[in-house]
C-alpha positions in Angstrom: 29.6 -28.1 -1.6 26.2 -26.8 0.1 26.6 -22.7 -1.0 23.8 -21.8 1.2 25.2 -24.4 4.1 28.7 -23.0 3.9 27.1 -19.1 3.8 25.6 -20.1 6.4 27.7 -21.5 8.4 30.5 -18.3 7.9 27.6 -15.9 9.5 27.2 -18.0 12.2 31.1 -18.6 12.5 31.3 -14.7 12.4 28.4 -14.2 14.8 29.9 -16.6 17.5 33.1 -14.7 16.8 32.1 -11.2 17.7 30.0 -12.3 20.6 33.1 -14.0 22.2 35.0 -11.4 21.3 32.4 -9.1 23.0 32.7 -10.9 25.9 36.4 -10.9 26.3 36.6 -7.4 26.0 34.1 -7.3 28.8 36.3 -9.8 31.1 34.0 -12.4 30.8 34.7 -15.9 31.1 33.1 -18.6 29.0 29.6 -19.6 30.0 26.9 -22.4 28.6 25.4 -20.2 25.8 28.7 -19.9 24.4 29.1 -23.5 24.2 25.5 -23.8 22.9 26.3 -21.4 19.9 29.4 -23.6 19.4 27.2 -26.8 19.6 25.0 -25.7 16.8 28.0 -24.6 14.4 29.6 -27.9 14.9 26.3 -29.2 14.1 26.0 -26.9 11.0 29.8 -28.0 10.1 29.4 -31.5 10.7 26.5 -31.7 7.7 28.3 -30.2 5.6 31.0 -32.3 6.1 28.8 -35.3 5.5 27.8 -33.8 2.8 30.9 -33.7 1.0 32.1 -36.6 2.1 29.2 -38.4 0.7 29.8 -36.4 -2.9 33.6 -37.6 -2.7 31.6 -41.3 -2.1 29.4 -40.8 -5.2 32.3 -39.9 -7.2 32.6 -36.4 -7.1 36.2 -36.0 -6.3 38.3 -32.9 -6.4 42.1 -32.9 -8.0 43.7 -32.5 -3.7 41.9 -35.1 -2.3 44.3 -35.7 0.5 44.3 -31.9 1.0 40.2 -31.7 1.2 40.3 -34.9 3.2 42.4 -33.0 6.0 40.4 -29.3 5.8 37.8 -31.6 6.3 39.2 -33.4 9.2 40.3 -29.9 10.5 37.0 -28.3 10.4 35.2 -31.1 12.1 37.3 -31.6 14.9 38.2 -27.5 15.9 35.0 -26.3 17.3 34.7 -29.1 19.8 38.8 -29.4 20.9 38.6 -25.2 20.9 34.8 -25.4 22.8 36.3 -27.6 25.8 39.7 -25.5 25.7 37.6 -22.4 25.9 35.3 -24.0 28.5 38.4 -25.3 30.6 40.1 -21.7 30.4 38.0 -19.6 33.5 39.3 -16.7 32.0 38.5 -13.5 30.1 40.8 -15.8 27.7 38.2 -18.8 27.1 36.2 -16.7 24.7 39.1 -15.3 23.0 39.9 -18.8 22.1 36.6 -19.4 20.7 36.6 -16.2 18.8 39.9 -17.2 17.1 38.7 -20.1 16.0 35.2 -19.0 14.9 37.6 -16.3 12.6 39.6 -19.5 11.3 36.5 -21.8 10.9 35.1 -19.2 7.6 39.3 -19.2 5.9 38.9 -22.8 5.6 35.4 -23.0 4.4 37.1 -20.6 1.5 40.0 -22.6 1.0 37.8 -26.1 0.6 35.8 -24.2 -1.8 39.2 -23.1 -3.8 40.4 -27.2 -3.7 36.5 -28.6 -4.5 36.2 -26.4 -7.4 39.1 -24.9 -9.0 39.0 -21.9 -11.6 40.1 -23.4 -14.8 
């Protein structure tokens, strides 16, 4: 794994999560920036992704690989499917969504970390 990539990608993941939160709490519904902010952590999640997908490809595989294989899979496909139901939800509830996901999205990152490299 990318350290600085996945750091990275927890402060934004936490940054999204408070300003959603924010919003809700304000009775705000979901509006384009919010989806930009997603767009650019899906971005930011999708390269590292990539990245270890192209490790596992080089050989660098970890002991779960079917477990990695479906964080992976999880993380890559929850801030689009939780974007458009946050988006589709004209609520003060569409960026509650979000934030619960953007709270999730750092967990995994964690976990993945746990499964790549294990404490001997």
């Amino acid at each position: 794994m990318v350290d600085w990539l996945t750091m990275t990608i927890q402060m934004v993941s936490l940054a999204m999560a408070v300003w959603c939160l924010v919003s809700t709490f304000r009775d705000q519904p979901m509006l384009v920036p919010h989806l930009v902010g997603m767009g650019v952590l899906w971005l930011l999640v999708l390269t590292q992704v990539g990245v270890l997908i192209a490790a596992m490809i080089g050989g660098d595989r970890p002991d779960e690989m079917v477990m990695v294989v479906s964080y992976l899979a999880t993380i890559a496909l929850l801030p689009p499917a939780c974007a458009v139901w946050g988006f589709m939800e004209r609520s003060k509830w569409g960026p509650a969504v979000i934030a619960f996901t953007c709270f999730i999205l750092p967990v995994l990152l964690v976990r993945i970390e746990q499964l790549w490299s294990p404490v001997v």
